[in-house]
Predicted model as a PDB file, atoms N, CA, C, CB and O in Angstrom, pLDDT in the B-factor column:
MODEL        1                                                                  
ATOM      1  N   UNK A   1     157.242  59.909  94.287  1.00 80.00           N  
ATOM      2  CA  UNK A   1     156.328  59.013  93.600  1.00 80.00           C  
ATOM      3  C   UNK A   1     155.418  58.291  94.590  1.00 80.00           C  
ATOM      4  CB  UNK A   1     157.108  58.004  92.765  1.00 80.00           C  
ATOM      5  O   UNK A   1     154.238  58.025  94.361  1.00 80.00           O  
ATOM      6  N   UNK A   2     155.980  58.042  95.545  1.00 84.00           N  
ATOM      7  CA  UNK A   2     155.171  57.405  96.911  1.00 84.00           C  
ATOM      8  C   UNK A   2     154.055  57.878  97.249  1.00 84.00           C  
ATOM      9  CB  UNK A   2     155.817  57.517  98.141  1.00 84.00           C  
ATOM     10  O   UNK A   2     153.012  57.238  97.386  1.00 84.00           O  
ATOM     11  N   UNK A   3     154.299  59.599  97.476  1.00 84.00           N  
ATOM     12  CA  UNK A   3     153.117  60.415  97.787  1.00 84.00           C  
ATOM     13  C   UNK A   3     152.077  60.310  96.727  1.00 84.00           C  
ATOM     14  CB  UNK A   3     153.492  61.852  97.969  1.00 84.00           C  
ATOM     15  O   UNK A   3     150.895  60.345  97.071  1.00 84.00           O  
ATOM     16  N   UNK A   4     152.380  60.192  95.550  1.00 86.00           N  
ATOM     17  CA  UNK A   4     151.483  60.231  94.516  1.00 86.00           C  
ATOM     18  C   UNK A   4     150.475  59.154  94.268  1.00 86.00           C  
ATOM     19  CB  UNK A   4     152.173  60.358  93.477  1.00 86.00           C  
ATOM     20  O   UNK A   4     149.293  59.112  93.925  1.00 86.00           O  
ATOM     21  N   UNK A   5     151.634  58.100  94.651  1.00 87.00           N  
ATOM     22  CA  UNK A   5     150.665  56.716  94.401  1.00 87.00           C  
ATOM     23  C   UNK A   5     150.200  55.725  95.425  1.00 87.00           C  
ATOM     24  CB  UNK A   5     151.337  55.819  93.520  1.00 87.00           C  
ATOM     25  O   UNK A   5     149.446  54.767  95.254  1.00 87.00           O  
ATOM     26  N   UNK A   6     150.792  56.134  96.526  1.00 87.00           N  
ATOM     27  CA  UNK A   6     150.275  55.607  97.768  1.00 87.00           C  
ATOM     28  C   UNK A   6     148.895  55.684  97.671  1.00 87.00           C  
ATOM     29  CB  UNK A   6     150.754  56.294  98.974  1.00 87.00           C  
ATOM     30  O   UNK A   6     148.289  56.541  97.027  1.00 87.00           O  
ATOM     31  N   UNK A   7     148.097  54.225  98.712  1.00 83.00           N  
ATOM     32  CA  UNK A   7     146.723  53.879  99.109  1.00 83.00           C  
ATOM     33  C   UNK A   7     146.553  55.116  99.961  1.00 83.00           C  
ATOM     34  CB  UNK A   7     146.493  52.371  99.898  1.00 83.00           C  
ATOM     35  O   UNK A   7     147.414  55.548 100.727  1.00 83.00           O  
ATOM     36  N   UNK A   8     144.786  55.899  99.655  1.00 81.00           N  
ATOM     37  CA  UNK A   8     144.592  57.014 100.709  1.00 81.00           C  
ATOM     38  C   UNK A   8     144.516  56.837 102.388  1.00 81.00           C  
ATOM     39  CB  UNK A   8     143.324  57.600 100.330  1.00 81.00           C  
ATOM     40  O   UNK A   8     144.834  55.807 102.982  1.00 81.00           O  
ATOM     41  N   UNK A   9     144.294  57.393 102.668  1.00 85.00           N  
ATOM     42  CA  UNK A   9     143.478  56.721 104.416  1.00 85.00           C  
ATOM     43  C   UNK A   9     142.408  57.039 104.097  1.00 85.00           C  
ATOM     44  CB  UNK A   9     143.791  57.410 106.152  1.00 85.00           C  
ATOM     45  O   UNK A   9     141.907  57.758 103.233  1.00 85.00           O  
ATOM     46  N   UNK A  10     141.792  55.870 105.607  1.00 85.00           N  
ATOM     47  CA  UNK A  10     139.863  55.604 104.916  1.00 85.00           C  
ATOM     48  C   UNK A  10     139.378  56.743 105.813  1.00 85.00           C  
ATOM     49  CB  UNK A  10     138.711  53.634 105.395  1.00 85.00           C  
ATOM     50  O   UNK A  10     138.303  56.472 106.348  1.00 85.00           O  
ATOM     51  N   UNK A  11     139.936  58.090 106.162  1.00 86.00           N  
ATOM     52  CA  UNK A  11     138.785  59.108 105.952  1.00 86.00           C  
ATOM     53  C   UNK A  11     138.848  59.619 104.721  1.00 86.00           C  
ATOM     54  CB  UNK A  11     138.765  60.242 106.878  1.00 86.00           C  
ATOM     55  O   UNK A  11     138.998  60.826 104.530  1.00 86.00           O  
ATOM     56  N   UNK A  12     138.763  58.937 103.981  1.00 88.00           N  
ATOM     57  CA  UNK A  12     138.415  59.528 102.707  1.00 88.00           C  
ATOM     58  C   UNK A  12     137.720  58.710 101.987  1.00 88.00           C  
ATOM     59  CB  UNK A  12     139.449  59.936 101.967  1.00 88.00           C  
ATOM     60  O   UNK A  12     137.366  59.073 100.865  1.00 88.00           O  
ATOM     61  N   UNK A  13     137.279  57.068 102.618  1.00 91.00           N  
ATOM     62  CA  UNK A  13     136.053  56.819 102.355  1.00 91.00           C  
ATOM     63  C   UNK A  13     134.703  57.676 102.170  1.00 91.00           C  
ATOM     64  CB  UNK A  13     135.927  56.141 103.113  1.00 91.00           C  
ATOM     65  O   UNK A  13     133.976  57.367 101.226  1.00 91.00           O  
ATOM     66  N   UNK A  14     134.267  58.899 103.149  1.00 93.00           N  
ATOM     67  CA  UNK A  14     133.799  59.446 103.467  1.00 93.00           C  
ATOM     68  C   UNK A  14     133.221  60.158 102.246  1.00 93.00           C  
ATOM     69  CB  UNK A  14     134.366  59.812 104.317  1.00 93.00           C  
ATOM     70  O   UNK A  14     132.077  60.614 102.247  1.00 93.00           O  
ATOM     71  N   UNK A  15     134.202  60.251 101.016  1.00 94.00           N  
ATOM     72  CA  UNK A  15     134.183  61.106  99.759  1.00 94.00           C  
ATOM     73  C   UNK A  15     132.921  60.280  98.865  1.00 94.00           C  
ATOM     74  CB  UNK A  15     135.905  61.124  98.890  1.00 94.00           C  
ATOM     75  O   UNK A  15     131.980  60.788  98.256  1.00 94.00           O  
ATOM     76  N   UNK A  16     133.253  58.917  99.021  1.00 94.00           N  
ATOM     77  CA  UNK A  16     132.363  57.779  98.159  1.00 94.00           C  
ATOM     78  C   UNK A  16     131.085  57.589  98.697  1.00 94.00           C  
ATOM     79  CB  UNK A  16     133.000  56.313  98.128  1.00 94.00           C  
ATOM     80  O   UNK A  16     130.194  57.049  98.041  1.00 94.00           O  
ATOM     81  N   UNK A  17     130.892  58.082 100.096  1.00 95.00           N  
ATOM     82  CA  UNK A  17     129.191  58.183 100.887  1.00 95.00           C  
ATOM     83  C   UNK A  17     128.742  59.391 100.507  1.00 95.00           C  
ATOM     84  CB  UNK A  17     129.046  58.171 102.713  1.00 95.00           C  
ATOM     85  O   UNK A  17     127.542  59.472 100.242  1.00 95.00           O  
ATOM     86  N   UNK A  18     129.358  60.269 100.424  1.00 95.00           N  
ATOM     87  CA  UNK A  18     129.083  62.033 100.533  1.00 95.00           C  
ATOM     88  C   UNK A  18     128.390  61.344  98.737  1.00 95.00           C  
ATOM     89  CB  UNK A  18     131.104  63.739 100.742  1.00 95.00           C  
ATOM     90  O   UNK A  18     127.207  61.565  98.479  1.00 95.00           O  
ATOM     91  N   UNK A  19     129.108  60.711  97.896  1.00 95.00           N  
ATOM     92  CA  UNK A  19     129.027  61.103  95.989  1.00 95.00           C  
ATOM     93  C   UNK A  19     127.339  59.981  96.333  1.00 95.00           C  
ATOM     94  CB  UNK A  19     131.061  60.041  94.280  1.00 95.00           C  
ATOM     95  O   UNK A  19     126.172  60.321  96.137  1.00 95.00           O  
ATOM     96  N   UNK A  20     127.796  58.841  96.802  1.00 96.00           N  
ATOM     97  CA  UNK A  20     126.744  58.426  96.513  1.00 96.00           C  
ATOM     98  C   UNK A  20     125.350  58.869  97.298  1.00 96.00           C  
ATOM     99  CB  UNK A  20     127.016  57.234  96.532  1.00 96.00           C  
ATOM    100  O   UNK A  20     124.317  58.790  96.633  1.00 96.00           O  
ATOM    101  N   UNK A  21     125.264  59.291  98.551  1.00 96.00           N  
ATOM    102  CA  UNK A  21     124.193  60.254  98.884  1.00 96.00           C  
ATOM    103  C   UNK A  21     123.349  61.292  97.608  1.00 96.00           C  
ATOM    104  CB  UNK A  21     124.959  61.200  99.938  1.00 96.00           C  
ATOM    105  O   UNK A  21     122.156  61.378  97.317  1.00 96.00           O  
ATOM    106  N   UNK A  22     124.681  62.043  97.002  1.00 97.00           N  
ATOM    107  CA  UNK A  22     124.346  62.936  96.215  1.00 97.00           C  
ATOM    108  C   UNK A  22     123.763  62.334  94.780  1.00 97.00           C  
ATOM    109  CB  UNK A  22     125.494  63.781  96.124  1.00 97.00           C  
ATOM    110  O   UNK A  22     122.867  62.777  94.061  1.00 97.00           O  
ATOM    111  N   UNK A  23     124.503  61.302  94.649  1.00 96.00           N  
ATOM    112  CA  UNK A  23     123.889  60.217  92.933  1.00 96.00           C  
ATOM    113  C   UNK A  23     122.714  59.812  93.267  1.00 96.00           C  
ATOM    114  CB  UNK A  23     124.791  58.525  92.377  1.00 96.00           C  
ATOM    115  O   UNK A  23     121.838  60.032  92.431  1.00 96.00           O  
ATOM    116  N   UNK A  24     122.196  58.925  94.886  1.00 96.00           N  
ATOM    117  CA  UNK A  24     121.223  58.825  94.630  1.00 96.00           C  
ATOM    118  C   UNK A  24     120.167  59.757  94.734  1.00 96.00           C  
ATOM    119  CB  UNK A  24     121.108  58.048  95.017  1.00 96.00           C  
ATOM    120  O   UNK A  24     119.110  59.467  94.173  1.00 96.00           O  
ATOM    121  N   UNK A  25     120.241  60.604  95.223  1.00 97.00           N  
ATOM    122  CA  UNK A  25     119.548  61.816  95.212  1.00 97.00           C  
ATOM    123  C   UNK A  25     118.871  62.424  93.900  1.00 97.00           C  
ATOM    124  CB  UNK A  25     120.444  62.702  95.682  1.00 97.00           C  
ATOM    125  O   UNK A  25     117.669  62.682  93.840  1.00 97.00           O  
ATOM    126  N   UNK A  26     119.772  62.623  92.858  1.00 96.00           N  
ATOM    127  CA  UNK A  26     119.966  62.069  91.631  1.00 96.00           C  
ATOM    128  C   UNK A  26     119.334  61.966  90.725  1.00 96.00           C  
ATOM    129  CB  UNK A  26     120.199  61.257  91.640  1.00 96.00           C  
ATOM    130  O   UNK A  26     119.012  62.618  89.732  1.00 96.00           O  
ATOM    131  N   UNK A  27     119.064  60.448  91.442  1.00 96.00           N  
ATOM    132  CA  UNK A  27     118.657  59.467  90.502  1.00 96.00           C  
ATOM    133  C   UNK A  27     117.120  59.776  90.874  1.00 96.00           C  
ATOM    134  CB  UNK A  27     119.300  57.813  90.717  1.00 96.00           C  
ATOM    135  O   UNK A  27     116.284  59.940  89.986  1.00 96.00           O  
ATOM    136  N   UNK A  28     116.882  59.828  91.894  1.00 96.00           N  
ATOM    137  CA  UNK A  28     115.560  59.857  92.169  1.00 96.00           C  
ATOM    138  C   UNK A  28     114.506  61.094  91.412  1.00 96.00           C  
ATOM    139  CB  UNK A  28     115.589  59.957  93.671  1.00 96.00           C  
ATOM    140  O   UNK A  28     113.388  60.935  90.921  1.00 96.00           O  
ATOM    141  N   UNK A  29     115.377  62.415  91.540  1.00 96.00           N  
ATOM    142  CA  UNK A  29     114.967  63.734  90.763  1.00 96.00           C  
ATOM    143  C   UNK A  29     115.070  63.424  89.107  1.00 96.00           C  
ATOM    144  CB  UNK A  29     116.091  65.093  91.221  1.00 96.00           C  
ATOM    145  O   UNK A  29     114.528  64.236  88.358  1.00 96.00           O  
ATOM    146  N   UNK A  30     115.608  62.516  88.658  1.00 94.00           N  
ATOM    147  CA  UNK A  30     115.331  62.119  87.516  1.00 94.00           C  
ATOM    148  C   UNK A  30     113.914  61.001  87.134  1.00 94.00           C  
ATOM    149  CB  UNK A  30     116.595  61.618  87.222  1.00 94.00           C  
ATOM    150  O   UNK A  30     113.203  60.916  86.132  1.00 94.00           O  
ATOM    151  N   UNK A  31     113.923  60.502  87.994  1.00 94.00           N  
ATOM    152  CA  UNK A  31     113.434  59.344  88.033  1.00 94.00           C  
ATOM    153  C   UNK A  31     111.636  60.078  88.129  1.00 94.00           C  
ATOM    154  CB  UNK A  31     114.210  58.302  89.426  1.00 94.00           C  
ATOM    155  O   UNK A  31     110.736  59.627  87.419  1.00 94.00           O  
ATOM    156  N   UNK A  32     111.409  61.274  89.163  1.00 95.00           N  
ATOM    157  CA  UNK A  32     110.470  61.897  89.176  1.00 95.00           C  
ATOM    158  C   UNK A  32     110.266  62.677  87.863  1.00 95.00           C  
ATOM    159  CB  UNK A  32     110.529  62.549  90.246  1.00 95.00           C  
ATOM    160  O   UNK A  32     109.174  62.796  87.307  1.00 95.00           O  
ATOM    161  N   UNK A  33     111.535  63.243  87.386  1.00 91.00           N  
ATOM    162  CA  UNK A  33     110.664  64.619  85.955  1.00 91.00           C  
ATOM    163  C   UNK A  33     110.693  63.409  84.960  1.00 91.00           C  
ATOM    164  CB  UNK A  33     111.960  66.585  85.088  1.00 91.00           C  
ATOM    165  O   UNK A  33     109.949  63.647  84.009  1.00 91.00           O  
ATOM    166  N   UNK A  34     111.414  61.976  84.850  1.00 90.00           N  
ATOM    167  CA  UNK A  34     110.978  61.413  83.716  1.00 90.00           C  
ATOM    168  C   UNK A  34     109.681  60.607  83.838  1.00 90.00           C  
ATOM    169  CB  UNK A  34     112.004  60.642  83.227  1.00 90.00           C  
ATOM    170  O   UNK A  34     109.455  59.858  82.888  1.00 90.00           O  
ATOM    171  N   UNK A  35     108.669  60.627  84.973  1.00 91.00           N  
ATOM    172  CA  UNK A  35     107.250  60.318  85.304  1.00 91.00           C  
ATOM    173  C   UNK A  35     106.448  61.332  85.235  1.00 91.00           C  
ATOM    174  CB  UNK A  35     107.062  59.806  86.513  1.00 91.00           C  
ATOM    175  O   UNK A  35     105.238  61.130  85.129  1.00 91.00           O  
ATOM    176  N   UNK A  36     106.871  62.379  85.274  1.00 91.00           N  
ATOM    177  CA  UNK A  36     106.120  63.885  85.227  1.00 91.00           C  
ATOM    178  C   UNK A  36     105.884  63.667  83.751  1.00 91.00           C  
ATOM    179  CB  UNK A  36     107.122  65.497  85.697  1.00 91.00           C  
ATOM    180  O   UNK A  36     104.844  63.358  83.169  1.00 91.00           O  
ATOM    181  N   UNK A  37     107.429  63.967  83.155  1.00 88.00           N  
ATOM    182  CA  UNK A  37     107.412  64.240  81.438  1.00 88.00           C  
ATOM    183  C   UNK A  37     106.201  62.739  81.017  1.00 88.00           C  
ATOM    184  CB  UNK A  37     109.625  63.998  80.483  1.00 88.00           C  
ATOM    185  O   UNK A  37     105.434  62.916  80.070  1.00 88.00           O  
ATOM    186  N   UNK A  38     106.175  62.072  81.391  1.00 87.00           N  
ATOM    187  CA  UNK A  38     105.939  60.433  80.790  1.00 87.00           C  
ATOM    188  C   UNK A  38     104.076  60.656  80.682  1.00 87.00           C  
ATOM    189  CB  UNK A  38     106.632  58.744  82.316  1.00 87.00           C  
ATOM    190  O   UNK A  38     103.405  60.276  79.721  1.00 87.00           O  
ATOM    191  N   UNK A  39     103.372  61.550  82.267  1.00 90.00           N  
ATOM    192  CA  UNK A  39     102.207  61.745  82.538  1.00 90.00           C  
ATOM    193  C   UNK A  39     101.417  63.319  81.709  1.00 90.00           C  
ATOM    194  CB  UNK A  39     102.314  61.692  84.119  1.00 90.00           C  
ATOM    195  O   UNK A  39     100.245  63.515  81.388  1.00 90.00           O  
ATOM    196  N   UNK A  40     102.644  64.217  81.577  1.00 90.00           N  
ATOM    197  CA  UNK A  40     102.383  65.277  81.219  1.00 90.00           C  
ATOM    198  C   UNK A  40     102.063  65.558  79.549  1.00 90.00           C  
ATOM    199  CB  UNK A  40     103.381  65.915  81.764  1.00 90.00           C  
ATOM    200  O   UNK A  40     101.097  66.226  79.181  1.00 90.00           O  
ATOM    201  N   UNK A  41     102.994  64.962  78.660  1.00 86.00           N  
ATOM    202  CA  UNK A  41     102.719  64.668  77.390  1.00 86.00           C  
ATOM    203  C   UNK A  41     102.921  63.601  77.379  1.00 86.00           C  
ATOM    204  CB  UNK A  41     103.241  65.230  76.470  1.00 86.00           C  
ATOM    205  O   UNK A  41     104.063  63.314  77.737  1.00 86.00           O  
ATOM    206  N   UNK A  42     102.044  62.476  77.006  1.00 82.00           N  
ATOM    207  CA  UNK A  42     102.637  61.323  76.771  1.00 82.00           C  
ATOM    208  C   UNK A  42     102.977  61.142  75.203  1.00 82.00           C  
ATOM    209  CB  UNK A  42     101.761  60.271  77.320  1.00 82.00           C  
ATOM    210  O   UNK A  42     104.097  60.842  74.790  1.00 82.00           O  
ATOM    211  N   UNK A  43     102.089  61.320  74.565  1.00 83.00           N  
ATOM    212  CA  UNK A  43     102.723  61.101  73.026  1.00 83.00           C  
ATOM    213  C   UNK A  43     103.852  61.529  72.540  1.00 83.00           C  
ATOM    214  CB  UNK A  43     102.026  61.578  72.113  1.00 83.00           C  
ATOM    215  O   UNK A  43     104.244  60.818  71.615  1.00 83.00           O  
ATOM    216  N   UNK A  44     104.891  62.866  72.925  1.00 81.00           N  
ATOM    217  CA  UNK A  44     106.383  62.671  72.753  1.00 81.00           C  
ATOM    218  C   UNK A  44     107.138  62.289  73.484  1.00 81.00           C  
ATOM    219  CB  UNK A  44     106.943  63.478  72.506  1.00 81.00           C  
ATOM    220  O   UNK A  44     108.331  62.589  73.508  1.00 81.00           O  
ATOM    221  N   UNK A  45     106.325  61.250  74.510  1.00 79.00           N  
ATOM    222  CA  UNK A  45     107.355  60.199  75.143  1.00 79.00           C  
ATOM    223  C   UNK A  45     107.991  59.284  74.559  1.00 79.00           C  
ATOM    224  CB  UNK A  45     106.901  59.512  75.979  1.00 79.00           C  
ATOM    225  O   UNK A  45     107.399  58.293  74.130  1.00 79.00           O  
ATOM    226  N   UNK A  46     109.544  59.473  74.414  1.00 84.00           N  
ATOM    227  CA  UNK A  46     110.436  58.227  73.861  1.00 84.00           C  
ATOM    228  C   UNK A  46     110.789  57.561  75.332  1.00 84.00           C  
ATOM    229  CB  UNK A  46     112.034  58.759  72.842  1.00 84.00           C  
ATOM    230  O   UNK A  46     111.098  58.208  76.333  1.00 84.00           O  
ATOM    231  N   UNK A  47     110.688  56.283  75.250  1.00 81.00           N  
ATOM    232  CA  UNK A  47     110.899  55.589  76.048  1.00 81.00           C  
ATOM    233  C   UNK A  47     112.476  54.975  76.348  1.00 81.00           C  
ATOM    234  CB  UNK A  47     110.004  54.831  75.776  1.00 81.00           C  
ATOM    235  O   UNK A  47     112.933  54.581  77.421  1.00 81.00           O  
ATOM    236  N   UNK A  48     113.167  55.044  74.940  1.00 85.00           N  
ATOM    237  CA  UNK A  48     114.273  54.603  74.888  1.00 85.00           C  
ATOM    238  C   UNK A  48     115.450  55.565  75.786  1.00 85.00           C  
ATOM    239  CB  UNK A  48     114.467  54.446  73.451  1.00 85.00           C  
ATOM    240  O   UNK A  48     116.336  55.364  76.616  1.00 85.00           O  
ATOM    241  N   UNK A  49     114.738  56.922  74.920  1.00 84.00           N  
ATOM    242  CA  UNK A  49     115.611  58.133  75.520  1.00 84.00           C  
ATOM    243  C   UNK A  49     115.627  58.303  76.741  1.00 84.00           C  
ATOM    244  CB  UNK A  49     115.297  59.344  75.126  1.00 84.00           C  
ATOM    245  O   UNK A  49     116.680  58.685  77.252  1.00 84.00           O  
ATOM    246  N   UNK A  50     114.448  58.064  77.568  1.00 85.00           N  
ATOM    247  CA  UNK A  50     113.984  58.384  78.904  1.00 85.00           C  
ATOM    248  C   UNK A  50     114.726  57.288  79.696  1.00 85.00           C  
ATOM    249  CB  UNK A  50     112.319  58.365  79.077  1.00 85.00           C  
ATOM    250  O   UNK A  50     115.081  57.571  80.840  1.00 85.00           O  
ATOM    251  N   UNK A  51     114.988  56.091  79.210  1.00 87.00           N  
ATOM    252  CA  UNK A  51     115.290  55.060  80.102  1.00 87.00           C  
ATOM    253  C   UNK A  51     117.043  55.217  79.646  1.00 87.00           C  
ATOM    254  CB  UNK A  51     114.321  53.398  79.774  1.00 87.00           C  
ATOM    255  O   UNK A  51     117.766  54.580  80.411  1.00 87.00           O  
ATOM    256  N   UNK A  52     117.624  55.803  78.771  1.00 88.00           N  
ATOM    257  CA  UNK A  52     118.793  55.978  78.854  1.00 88.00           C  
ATOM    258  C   UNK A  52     118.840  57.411  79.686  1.00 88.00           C  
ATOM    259  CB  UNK A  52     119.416  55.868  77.480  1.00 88.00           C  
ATOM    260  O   UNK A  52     119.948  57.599  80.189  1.00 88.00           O  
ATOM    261  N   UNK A  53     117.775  58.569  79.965  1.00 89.00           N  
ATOM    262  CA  UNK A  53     118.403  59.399  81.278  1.00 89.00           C  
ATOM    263  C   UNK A  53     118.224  58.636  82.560  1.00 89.00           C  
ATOM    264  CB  UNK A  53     117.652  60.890  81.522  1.00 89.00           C  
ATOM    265  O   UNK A  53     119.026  58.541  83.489  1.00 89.00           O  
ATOM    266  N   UNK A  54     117.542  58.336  82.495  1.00 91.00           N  
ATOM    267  CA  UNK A  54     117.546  57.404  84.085  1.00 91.00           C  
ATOM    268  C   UNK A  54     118.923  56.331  84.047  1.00 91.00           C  
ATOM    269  CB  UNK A  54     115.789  56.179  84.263  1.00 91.00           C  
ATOM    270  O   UNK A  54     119.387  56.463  85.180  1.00 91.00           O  
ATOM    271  N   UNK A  55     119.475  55.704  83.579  1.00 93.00           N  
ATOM    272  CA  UNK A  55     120.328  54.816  83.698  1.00 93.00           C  
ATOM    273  C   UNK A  55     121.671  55.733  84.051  1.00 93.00           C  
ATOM    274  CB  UNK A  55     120.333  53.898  82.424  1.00 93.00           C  
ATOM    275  O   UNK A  55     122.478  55.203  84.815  1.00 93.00           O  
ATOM    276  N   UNK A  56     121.975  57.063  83.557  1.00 92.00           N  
ATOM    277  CA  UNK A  56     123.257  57.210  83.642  1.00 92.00           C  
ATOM    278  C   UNK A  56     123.362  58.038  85.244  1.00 92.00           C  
ATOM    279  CB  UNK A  56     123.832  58.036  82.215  1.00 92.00           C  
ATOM    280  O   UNK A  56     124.451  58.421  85.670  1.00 92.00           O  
ATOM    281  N   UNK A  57     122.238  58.207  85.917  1.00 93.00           N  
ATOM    282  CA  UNK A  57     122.340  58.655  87.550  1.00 93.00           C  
ATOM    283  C   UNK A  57     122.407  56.998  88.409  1.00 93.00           C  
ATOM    284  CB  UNK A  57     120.560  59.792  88.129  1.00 93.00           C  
ATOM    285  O   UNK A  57     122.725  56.925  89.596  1.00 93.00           O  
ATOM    286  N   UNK A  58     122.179  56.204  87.867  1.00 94.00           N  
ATOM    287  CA  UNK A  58     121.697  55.179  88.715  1.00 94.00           C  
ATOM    288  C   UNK A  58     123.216  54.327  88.632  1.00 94.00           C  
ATOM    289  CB  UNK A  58     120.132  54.329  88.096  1.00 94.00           C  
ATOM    290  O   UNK A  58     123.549  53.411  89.384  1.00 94.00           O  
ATOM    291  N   UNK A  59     124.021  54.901  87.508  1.00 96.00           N  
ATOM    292  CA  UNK A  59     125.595  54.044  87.112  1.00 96.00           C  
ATOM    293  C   UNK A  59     126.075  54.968  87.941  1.00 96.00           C  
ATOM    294  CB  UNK A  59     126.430  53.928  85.350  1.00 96.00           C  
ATOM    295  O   UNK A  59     127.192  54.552  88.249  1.00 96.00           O  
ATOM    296  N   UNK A  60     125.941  55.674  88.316  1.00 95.00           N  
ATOM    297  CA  UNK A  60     126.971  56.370  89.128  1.00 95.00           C  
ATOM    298  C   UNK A  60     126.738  56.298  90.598  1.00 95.00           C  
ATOM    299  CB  UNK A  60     127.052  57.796  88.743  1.00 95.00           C  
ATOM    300  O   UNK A  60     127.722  56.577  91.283  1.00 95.00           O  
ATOM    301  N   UNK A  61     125.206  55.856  91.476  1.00 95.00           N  
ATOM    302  CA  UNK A  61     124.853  55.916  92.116  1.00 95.00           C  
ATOM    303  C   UNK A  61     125.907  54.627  92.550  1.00 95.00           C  
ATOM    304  CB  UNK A  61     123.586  56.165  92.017  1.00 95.00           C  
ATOM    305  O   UNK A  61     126.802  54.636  93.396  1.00 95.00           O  
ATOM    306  N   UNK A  62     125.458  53.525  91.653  1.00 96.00           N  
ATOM    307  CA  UNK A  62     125.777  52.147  91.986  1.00 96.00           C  
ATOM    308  C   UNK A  62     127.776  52.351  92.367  1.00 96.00           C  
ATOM    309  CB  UNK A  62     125.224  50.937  90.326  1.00 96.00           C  
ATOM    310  O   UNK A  62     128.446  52.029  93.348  1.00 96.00           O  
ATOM    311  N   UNK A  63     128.105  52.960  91.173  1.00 96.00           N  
ATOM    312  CA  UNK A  63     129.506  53.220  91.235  1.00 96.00           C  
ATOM    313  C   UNK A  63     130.091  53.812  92.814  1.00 96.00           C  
ATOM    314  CB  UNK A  63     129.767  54.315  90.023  1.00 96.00           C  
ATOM    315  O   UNK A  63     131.206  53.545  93.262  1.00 96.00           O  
ATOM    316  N   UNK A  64     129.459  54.331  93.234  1.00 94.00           N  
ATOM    317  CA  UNK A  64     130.124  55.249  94.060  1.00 94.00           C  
ATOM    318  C   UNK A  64     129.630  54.041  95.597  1.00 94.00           C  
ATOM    319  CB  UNK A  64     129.365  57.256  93.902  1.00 94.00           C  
ATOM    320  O   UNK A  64     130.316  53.779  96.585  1.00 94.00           O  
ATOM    321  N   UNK A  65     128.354  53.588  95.273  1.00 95.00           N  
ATOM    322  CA  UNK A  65     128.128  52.868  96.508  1.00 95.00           C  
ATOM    323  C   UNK A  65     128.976  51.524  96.783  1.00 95.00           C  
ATOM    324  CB  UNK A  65     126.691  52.539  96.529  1.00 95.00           C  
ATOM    325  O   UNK A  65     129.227  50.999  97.868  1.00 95.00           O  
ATOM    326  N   UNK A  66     129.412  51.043  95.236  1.00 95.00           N  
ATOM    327  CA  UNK A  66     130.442  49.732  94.966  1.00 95.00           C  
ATOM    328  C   UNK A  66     132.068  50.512  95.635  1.00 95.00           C  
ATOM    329  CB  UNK A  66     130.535  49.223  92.741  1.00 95.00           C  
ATOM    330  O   UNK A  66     132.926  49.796  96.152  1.00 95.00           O  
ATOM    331  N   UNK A  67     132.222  51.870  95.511  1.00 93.00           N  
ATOM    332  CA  UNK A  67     133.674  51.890  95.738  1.00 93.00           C  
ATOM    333  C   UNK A  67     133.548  51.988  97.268  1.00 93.00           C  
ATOM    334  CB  UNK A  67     134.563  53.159  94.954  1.00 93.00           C  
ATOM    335  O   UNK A  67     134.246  51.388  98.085  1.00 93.00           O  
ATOM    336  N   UNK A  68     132.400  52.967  97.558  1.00 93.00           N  
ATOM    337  CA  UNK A  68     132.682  52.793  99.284  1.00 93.00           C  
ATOM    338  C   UNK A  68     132.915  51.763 100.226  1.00 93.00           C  
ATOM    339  CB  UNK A  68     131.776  53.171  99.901  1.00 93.00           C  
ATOM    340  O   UNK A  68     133.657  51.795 101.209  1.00 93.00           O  
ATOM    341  N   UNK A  69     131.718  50.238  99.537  1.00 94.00           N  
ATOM    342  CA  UNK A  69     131.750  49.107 100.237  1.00 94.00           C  
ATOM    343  C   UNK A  69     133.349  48.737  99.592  1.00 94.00           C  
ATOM    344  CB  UNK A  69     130.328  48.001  99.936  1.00 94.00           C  
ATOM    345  O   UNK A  69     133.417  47.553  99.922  1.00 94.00           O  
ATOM    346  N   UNK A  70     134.019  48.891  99.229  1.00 92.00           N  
ATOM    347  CA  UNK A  70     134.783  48.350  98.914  1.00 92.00           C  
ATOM    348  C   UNK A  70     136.493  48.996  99.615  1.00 92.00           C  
ATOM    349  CB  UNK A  70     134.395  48.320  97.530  1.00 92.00           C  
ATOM    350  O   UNK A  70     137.622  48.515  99.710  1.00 92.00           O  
ATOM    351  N   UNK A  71     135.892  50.200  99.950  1.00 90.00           N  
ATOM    352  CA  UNK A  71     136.966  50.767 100.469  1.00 90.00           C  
ATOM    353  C   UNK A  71     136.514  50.722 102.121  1.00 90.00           C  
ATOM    354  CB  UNK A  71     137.262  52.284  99.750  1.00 90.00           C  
ATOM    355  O   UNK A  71     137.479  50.867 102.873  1.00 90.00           O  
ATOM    356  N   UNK A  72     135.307  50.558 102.738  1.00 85.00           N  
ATOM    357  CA  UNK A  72     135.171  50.234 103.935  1.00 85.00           C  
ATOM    358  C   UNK A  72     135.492  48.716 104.201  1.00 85.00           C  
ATOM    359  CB  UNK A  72     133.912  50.625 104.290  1.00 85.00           C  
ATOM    360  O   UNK A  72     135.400  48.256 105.339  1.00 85.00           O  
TER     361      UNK A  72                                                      
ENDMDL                                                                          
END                                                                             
């Protein structure tokens, strides 16, 4: 049970820089096709929809950058 639930070692912080590198990365490639989509047609731009795809790269971005500081 020890092995299972034991605290990791912090090279494995390393996992929470590697995710959030990659989230924000992300976030940003979202952040560009929902300004593309926004410039390209604008009249079936929903704004609501668009700002709920952008939010769910940017929760994970934040997530992963909150666990690293937190595990460094």
């Amino acid at each position: 049970m020890e092995y299972l639930f034991s605290p990791l070692d912090k090279k494995w912080c390393n996992y929470f820089y590697i995710m959030s590198i990659i989230s924000f990365i992300l976030f940003v490639l979202t952040l560009i096709h929902v300004i593309y989509s926004a410039i390209k047609n604008p009249k079936k731009f929903n704004l609501f929809g668009k700002l709920s795809i952008i939010f769910s790269p940017f929760i994970f971005y934040f997530q992963s950058r909150l666990f690293y500081s937190m595990c460094i």
